[in-house]
C-alpha positions in Angstrom: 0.0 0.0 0.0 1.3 3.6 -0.4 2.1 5.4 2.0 1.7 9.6 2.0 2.5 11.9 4.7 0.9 15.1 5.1 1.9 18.8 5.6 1.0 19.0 9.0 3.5 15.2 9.1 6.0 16.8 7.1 6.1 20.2 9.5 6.4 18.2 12.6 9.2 15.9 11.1 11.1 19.1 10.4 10.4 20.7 13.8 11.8 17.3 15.4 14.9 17.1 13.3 15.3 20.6 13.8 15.7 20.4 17.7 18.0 16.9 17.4 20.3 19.1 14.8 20.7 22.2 17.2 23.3 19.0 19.2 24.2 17.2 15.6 22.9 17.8 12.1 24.3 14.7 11.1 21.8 12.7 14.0 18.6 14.6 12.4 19.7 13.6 8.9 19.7 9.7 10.3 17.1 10.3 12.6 15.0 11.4 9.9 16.1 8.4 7.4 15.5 5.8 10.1 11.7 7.1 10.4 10.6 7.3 6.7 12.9 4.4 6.0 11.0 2.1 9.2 7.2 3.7 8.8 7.0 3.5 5.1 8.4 0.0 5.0 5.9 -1.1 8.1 2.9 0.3 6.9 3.1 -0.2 3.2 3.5 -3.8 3.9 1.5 -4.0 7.5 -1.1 -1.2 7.4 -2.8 -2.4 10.5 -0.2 -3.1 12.5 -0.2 -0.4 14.6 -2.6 0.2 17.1 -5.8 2.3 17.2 -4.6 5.5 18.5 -4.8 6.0 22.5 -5.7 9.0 24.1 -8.1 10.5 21.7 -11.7 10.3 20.6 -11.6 9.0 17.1 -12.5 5.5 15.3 -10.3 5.9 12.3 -6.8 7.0 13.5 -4.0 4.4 14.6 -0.6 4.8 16.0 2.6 3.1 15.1 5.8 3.8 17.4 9.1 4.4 16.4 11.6 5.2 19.0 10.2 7.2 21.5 7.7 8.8 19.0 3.9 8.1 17.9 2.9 8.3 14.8 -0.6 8.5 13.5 -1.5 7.4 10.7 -5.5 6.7 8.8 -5.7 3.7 6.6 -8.3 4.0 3.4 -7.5 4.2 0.0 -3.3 4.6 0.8 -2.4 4.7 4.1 -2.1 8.9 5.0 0.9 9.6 7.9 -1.5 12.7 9.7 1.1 14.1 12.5 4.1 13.0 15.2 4.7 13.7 18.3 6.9 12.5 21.4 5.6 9.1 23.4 4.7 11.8 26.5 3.2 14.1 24.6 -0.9 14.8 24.5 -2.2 14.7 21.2 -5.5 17.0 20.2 -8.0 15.3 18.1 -8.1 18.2 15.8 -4.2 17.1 14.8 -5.5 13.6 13.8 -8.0 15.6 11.3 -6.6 15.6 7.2 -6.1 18.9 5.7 -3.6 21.8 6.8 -1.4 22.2 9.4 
């Protein structure tokens, strides 16, 4: 299955690798090869094997972890990467919702 991350995905990516690069650009540049390289290999091949998403009111979104990050993801038609965030970290619905960021 294909797998397509969003912009609000994309941002938070960049926020994330943004932070690790401020101690080693060259850790954000593997960081960020480790987590497209692991979630697009998972979920293209396994698009349920996350789990649904904790923590939040929704039917539709799941979470897979990598490292000490969520991600959420919707499966339909391709399998849509919506947003990241830390393990700790709340999520808001509203960032599990497709469009902008």
């Amino acid at each position: 299955m294909r797998v397509v991350w969003s912009p609000r995905a994309i941002d938070r990516v960049v926020e994330i690798a943004t932070y690790i690069a401020q101690d080693s650009p060259a850790a954000a540049r593997e960081w960020i090869e480790r987590l497209f390289g692991h979630v697009d290999t998972q979920l293209a091949a396994f698009p349920f094997s996350g789990k649904p998403a904790r923590d939040v009111d929704t039917d539709d979104a799941r979470e897979l972890v990598f490292e000490s990050y969520r991600v959420f993801y919707d499966v339909g038609d391709t399998v849509e990467i919506l947003t990241i965030r830390r393990g700790r970290e709340l999520i808001d619905a509203d960032e599990l919702r497709a469009g902008p960021a």
